[in-house]
Each structure stands twice: as structure tokens, then as C-alpha cells.
C-alpha positions in Angstrom: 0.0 0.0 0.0 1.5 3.6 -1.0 0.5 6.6 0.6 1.8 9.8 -0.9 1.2 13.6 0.3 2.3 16.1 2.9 0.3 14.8 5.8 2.6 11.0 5.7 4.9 11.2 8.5 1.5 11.9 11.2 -0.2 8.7 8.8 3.2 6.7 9.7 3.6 7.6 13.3 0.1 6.6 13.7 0.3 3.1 11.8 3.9 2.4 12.8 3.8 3.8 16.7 7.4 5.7 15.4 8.3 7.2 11.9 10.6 5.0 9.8 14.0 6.2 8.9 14.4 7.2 5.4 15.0 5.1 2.3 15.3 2.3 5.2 13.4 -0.9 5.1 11.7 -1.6 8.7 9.8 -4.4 9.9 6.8 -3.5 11.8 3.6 -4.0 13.2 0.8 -2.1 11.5 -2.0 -1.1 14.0 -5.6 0.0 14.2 -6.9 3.4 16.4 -6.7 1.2 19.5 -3.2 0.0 19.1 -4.3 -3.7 18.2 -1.7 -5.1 15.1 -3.4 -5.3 11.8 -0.6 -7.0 10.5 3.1 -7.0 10.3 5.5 -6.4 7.2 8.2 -4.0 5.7 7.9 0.0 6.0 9.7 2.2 3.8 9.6 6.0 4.2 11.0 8.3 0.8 11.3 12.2 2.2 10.2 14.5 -0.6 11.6 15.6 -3.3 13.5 12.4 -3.5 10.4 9.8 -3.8 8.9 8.6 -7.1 5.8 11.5 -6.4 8.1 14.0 -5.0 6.5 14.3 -2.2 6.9 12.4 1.4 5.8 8.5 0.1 5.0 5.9 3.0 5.1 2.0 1.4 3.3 -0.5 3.3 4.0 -4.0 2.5 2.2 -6.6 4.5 0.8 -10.0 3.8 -1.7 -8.6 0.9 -5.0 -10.8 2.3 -7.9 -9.2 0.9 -9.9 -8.4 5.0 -6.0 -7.5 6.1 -5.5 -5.1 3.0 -9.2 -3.9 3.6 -8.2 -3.1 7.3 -5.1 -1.2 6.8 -6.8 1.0 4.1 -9.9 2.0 6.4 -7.0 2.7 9.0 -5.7 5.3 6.4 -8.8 6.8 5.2 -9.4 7.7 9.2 -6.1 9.4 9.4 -6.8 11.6 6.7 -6.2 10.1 3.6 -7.9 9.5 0.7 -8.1 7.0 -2.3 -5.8 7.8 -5.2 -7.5 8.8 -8.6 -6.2 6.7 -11.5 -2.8 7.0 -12.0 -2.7 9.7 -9.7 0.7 9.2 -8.1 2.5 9.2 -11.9 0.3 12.4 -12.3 2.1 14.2 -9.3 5.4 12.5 -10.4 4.8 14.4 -13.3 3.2 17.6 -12.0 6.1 17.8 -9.5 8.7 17.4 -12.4 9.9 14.2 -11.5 9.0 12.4 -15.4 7.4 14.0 -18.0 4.5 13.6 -19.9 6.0 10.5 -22.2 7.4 9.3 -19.8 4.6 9.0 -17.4 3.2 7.5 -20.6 5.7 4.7 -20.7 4.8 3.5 -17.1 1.5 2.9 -17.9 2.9 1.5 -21.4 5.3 -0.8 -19.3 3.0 -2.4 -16.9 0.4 -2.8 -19.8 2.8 -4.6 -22.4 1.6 -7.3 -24.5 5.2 -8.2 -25.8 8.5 -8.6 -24.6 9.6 -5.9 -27.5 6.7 -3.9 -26.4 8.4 -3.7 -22.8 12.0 -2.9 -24.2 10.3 0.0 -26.1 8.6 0.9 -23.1 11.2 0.9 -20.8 13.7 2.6 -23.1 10.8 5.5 -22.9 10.6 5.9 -19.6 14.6 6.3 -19.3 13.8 9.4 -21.5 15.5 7.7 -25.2 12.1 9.8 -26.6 12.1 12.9 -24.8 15.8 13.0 -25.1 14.8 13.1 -29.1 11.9 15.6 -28.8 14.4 17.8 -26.6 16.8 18.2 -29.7 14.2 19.1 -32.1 12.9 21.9 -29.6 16.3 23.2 -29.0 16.9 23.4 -32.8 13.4 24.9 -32.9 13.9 27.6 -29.9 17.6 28.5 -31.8 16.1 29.4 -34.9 13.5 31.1 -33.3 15.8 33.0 -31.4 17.6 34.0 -34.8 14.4 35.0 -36.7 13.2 37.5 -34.1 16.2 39.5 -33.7 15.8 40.8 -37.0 12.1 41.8 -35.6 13.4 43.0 -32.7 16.4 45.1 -34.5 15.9 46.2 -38.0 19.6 46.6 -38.8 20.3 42.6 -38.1 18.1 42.6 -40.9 18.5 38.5 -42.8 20.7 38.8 -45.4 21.4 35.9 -48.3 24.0 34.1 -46.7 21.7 34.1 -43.4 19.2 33.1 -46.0 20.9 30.2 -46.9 22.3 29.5 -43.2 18.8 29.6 -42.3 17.1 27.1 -45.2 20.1 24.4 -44.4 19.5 24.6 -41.0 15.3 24.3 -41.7 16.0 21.1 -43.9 18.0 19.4 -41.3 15.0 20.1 -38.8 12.8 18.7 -41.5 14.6 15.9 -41.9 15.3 15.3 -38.4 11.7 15.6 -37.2 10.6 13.3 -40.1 13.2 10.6 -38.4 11.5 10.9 -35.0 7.9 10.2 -36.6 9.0 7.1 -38.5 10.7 6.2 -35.5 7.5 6.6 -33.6 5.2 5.0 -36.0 7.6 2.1 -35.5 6.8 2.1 -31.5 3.3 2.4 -32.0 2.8 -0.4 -34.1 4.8 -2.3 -31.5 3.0 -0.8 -28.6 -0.8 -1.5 -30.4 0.1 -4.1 -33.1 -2.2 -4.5 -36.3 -5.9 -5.6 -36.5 -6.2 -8.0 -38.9 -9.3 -8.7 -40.5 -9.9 -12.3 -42.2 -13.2 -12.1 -44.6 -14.4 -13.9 -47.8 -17.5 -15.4 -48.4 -18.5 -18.6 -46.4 -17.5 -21.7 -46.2 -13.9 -20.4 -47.5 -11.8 -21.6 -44.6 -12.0 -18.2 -42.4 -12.0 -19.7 -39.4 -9.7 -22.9 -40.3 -7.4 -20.4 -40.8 -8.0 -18.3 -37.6 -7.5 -21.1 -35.7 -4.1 -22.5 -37.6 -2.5 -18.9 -37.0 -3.8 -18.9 -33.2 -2.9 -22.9 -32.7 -5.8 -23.6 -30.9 -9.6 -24.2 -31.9 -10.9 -20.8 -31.0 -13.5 -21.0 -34.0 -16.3 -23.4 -34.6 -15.4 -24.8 -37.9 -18.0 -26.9 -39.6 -18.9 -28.1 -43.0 -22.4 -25.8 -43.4 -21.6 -22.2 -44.6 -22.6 -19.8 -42.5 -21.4 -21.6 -39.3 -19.7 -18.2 -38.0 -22.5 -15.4 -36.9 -20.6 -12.7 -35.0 -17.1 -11.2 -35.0 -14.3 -13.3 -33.3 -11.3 -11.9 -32.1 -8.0 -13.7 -30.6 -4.8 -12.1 -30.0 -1.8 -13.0 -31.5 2.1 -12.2 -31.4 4.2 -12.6 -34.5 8.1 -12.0 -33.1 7.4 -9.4 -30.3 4.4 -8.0 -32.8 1.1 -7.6 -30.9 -1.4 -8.8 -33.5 -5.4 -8.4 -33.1 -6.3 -11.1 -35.3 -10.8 -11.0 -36.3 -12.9 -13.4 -37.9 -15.7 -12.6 -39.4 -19.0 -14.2 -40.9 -18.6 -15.0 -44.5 -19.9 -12.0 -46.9 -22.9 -12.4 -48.6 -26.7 -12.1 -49.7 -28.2 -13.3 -46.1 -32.3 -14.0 -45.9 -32.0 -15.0 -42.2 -31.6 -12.0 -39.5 -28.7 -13.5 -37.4 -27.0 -14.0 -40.4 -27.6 -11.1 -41.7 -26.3 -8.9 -38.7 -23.5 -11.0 -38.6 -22.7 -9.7 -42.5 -23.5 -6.1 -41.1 -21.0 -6.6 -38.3 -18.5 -8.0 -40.8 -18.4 -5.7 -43.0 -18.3 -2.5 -40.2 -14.8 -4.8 -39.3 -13.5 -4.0 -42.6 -13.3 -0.4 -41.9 -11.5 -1.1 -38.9 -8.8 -3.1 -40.2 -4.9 -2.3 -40.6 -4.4 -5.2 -42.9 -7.3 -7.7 -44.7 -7.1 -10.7 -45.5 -9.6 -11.7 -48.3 -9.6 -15.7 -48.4 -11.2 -17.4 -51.1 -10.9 -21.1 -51.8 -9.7 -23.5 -54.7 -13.1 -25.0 -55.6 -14.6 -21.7 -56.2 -12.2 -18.8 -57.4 -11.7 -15.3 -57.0 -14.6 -13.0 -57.4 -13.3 -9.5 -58.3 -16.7 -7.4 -57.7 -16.9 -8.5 -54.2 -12.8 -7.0 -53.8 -14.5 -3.7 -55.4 -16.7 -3.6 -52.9 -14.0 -3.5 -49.7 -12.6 -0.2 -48.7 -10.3 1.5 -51.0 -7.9 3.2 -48.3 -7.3 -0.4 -46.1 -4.6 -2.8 -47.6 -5.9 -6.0 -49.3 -3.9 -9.8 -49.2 -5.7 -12.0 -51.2 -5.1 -15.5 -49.5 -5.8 -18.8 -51.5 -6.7 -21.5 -49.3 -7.3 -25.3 -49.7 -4.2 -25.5 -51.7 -4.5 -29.4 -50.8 -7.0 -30.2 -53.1 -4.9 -29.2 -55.8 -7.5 -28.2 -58.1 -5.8 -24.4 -58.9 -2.3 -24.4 -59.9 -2.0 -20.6 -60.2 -2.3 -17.1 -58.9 -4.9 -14.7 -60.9 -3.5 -11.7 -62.0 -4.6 -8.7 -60.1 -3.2 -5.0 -60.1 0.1 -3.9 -59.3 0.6 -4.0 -55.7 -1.6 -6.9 -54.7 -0.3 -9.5 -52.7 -1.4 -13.1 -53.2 -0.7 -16.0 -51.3 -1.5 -19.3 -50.9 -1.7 -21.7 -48.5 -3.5 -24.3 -46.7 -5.2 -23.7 -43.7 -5.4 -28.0 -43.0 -1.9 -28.9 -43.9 -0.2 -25.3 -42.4 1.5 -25.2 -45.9 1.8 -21.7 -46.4 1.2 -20.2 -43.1 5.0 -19.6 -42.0 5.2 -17.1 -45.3 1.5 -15.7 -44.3 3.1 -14.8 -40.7 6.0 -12.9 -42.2 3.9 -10.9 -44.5 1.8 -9.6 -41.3 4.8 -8.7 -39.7 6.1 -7.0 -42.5 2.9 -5.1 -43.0 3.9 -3.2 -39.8 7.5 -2.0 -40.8 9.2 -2.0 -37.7 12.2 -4.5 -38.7 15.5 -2.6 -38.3 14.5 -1.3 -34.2 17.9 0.1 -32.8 18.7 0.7 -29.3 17.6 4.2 -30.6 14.1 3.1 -30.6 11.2 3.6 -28.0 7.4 3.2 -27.9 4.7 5.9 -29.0 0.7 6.4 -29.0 -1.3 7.8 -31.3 -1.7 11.6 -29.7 2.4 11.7 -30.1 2.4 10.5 -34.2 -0.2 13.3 -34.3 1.8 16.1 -32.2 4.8 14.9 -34.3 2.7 15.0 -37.7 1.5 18.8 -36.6 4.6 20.0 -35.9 6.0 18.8 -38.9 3.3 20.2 -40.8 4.1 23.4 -39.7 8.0 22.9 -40.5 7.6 22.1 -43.7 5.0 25.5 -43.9 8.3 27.5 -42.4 10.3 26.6 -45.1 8.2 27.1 -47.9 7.5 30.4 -46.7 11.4 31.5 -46.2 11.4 30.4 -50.0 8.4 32.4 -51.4 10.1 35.5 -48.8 7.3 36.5 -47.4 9.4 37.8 -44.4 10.8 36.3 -40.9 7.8 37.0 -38.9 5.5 34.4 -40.5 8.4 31.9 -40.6 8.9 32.6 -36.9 5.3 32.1 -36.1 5.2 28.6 -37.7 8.4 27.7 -35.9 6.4 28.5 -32.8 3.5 26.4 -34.3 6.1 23.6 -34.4 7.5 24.1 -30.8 4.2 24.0 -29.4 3.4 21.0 -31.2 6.7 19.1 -30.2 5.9 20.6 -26.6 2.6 18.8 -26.4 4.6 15.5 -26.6 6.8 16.1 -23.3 3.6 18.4 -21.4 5.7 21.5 -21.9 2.0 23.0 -23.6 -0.1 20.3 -22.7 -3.9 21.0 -22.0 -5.1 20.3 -18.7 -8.1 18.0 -20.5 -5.4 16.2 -22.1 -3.7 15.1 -19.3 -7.3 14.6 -17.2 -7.7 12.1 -20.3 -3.9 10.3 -20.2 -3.9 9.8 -16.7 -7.4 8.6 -15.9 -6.8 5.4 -18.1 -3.6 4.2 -15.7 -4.6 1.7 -13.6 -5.0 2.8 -9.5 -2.1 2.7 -7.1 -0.3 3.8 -10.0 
């Protein structure tokens, strides 16, 4: 049990009969308002500003029974404390400047990892390998700035065409360096959240035969009838450290019955969802290419041929440039391997460094803004409309790096980040 605030050492006295020394394990007794011993275990007291909240932290670990637990919190509450808010305690190791905003991020990113990848990512966060990175970019940022407006500021440091130039080669390597940090962070993301995967087709196809192979367990009801699967089916998956969100779906077509037919409707709002589809048709029956025209257009398509067993098909239909075909059998696991590394390699993260760290979604959008605005910057230096509106999309840039760290973070933002850590954290 962690207790954090300024009111600890009277909550400690009053538990402990005595306050702990600092950054000292003690074994004591634990005891209610009449002195009676709750329990007995290992005290640790952390003075602020040197505890993980920055304030005065008091650790309580005892024998973690569920009445025991329930006994020592009530004694808590009646000395004045409260219960912690989700992730309140990285919220006031943040607030107190003890992390910042990514890396209170990567605590909650650490205890919540799906992968062992996704935990190296997450770890290398929180030691501050992406900070560190955002850091640069707003240093680089702030000296530019600082160059720009003293030509507002005084007239006579007016930019001439070697600053010109100075400035344009130092505006391409921000571009360029920016652009590094977002592929870097798409690369942490994907780790971090993996790819849904959507298998469809029509039914009777294989779809969940093949769910099942990739998963290696019978988590689908496969049968001979088509139709078999009704609702959407979802199993999780890795792929070498990739987090993988792998859904089944009822096979796509004209339904008369109403299960059936919400199980089509379900299907198909899956498809919209997707990172990656898989469209699986089967030997017996071919490829039909006005039910690929009817999948979204912005989602990438692999067009998987199953029941390669049967031998009936020995080829691959042509398709447009860019399609990837495969085939495979679902029975036999001929195929499958290959299918597995084309997942992965739909995510692009091979080639992760010791330079590489995890990300979220609000970051690769921060990251996309600011460079947005970089990219403005330096068409405007070349059109020379002057240094004030270059310097005010530099700021547009800074601010948008800032949000990353919580430099210019809204308070609604972080109400949002924190409150989905989990409590005690």
C-alpha cells in the first residue's frame, strides 16, 4: 500500500507507533486506532523531493490478504487520507517534475505490455531515449527562433542571403530530423498496439480454419455448413514481439436469415477497422473480383488462397500492381509460415535500434502537426514573405513538439492520459 502527500509522517507515526528512517526498510507492526496489530511487514519512508511523487511517500508491505488489505486501508482513510485517482501518483510525479508527460506515458505503457519488445520500447521510454529526441528538435526549434526575431526585434540585423541560406540548411535538417522521430514513432506504436487484422471472404472459404491454424488452438467453430460463424471473433496473437489483433468474421454475402444477416452487417463494419485484410477465397470456387470492389479502398488488401490441398488451382490470378497473393493451406499449415511474415512486415518495424522507444497515437499526431508546420516554415522562407510568419510557424512547431513532453499540454489532455492508468499507479 503507497501513501503519498504532505500529511505521511503523522499517517506513519500513527500506523507504525514511530516514523521509519528514510529510504530504510523496517519491519513493523501495523496497528488500528486502538493499538491492536493489523498485520506486520516492511515500512519504507521516501522524504520529498527524492520519492517517485516527489513528495513524502510511505510503502506499506504486508501480507496482501484481501480483510488484512481492507483493514489497513480503512485505517488510512481515518487518518486523513484518501483514495488515489487513476494513475494519480504518476500524475504528481509528473506535476512535481519528476518524469514527463511520455514518460509517465511509458509507465502505464510498461506495466500494460503485450510483448517482450513492447516492454524494451517501453522501458527505453521511460529512461527518456524519446524525450531526449523531442528535446533536440525543440532546442533546434527555440535557436532558430531566437535568430528569426532578432531581425524583428532590430531592423539593422536585418537576414541577409548568406543568413538566407544558413537559415534554409539549418530548416532542412530540422525537417529531416523531425521526419526521423515520426518514423521512429510509427515504429513504437505499431509495436505498442500491433495491427488488427481482419480475415473475410464469403462462407464456407476456410476463415475460421485459418484463424484457428494462425492462433494454434480451436478458437472458431469450424464446420462443414456455410454460414457456421455469426458474430465477429477476435483472438490475440504475437508474431516475433508483434502484438497482433487477429478477427474473424461471418462470411460475406446475400443473407435472408436476421442472425446471419447482422453477422454480414457486423462484418463488413470490421473491414473499416482493419490495418491489414485478409480476403480468403478457396480452390473449388475462385476469385470474385466485384466482391474485392466492394472492400474499402484506403485499407490494404492480401488475397489469400486456401485449400491448396486439393490441388484443383495451380496458379495465382493476375490482379493490379501492388496486390499480394498467397496461398496456403489452412489444413496442412502449408503456407502459413510465409503468411506470418507478411503480417509482420505489413507493420515496418524491422531494423528497431537501441535508438528506438514506444509511442501512441496523440504523439504521431503532435509529431505529424509540428512537422506540418516545419515544412510551412520553409516554404515560406522560399516564397520570402518575411521572418515574422516563418517565426510564427516555428512556434507552431514548438508547441506541437511541446505537447509530446507536457511543456504546452492542456489540462483536458492530461485529465484524459492519466485517468486510463490503472490505480495505485
Amino acid at each position: 500500500m503507497r501513501v503519498s502527500g504532505p500529511a505521511v509522517a503523522d499517517i506513519a507515526n500513527a500506523i507504525l507507533a514511530r516514523r521509519p528512517k528514510p529510504r530504510r526498510a523496517s519491519f513493523c507492526a501495523f496497528r488500528d486506532g486502538a493499538g491492536t496489530a493489523i498485520d506486520q511487514g516492511i515500512a519504507l519512508f521516501f522524504r520529498g523531493p527524492r520519492s517517485f511523487t516527489g513528495e513524502d511517500v510511505l510503502e506499506l508491505q504486508g501480507h496482501g490478504g484481501p480483510v488484512v488489505m481492507d483493514l489497513l486501508l480503512s485505517r488510512c482513510l481515518e487518518l486523513g487520507a484518501r483514495l488515489a485517482r487513476p494513475g494519480e501518483f504518476t500524475q504528481r510525479a509528473y506535476l512535481n517534475g519528476k518524469l514527463d508527460l511520455v514518460q509517465a506515458e511509458a509507465t502505464a505503457d510498461l506495466i500494460t505490455s503485450s510483448t517482450a519488445l513492447a516492454a524494451r520500447l517501453a522501458m527505453r521510454s521511460l529512461q527518456g531515449v524519446f524525450s531526449q529526441r523531442i528535446r533536440r528538435l525543440v532546442d533546434e526549434l527555440i535557436g532558430l527562433r531566437t535568430a528569426l526575431e532578432a531581425t524583428l526585434d532590430f531592423p539593422e540585423e536585418a537576414i541577409d542571403s548568406q543568413s538566407n541560406i544558413r537559415l534554409r540548411h539549418a530548416l532542412d535538417a530540422l525537417v529531416e530530423g523531425a521526419a526521423r522521430v515520426l518514423s521512429q514513432a510509427c515504429q513504437g506504436e505499431r509495436v505498442r498496439d500491433g495491427l488488427t487484422v481482419v480475415i473475410a471472404g464469403r462462407p464456407n472459404v476456410g476463415k475460421s480454419s485459418l484463424l484457428n491454424a494462425l492462433v494454434e488452438y480451436d478458437a472458431a467453430i469450424v464446420t462443414p455448413i456455410p454460414g457456421t460463424t455469426r458474430d465477429v471473433l477476435r483472438c490475440d496473437l504475437q508474431i516475433d514481439g508483434l502484438p497482433v489483433k487477429l478477427i474473424d468474421t461471418a462470411g460475406l454475402r446475400e443473407a435472408l436469415e436476421p442472425v446471419e444477416q447482422e453477422g454480414v452487417r457486423r462484418a463488413r463494419g470490421q473491414l473499416e477497422l482493419a490495418d491489414l485484410i485478409l480476403w480468403v477465397y478457396d480452390q473449388p470456387h475462385g476469385l470474385d473480383r466485384d466482391e474485392l470492389a466492394a472492400l474499402p479502398t484506403s485499407i490494404p488488401i492480401t488475397l489469400v488462397q486456401n485449400k491448396i490441398d486439393l490441388g484443383l488451382l495451380t496458379h495465382t490470378p493476375l490482379m493490379p500492381d501492388g496486390t499480394v497473393s498467397l496461398r496456403l493451406s489452412a489444413l496442412t499449415g502449408e503456407g502459413l509460415e510465409e503468411l506470418r511474415r507478411h503480417i509482420k512486415s505489413r507493420a515496418h518495424i524491422d531494423g528497431l535500434g537501441e535508438g528506438s522507444f514506444v509511442a501512441r497515437r496523440r504523439h504521431l499526431d503532435a509529431l505529424r502537426r509540428g512537422l506540418s508546420a516545419l515544412h510551412a516554415a520553409r516554404s515560406t522562407l522560399e516564397v520570402g514573405l518575411g521572418p515574422e510568419v516563418v517565426a510564427l510557424e516555428l512556434l507552431e512547431a514548438q508547441h506541437a513538439f511541446g505537447e509530446i513532453t507536457g511543456e504546452f499540454t492542456p489540462e483536458d489532455l492530461l485529465g484524459r492520459i492519466f485517468s486510463s492508468f490503472c490505480i495505485g499507479k
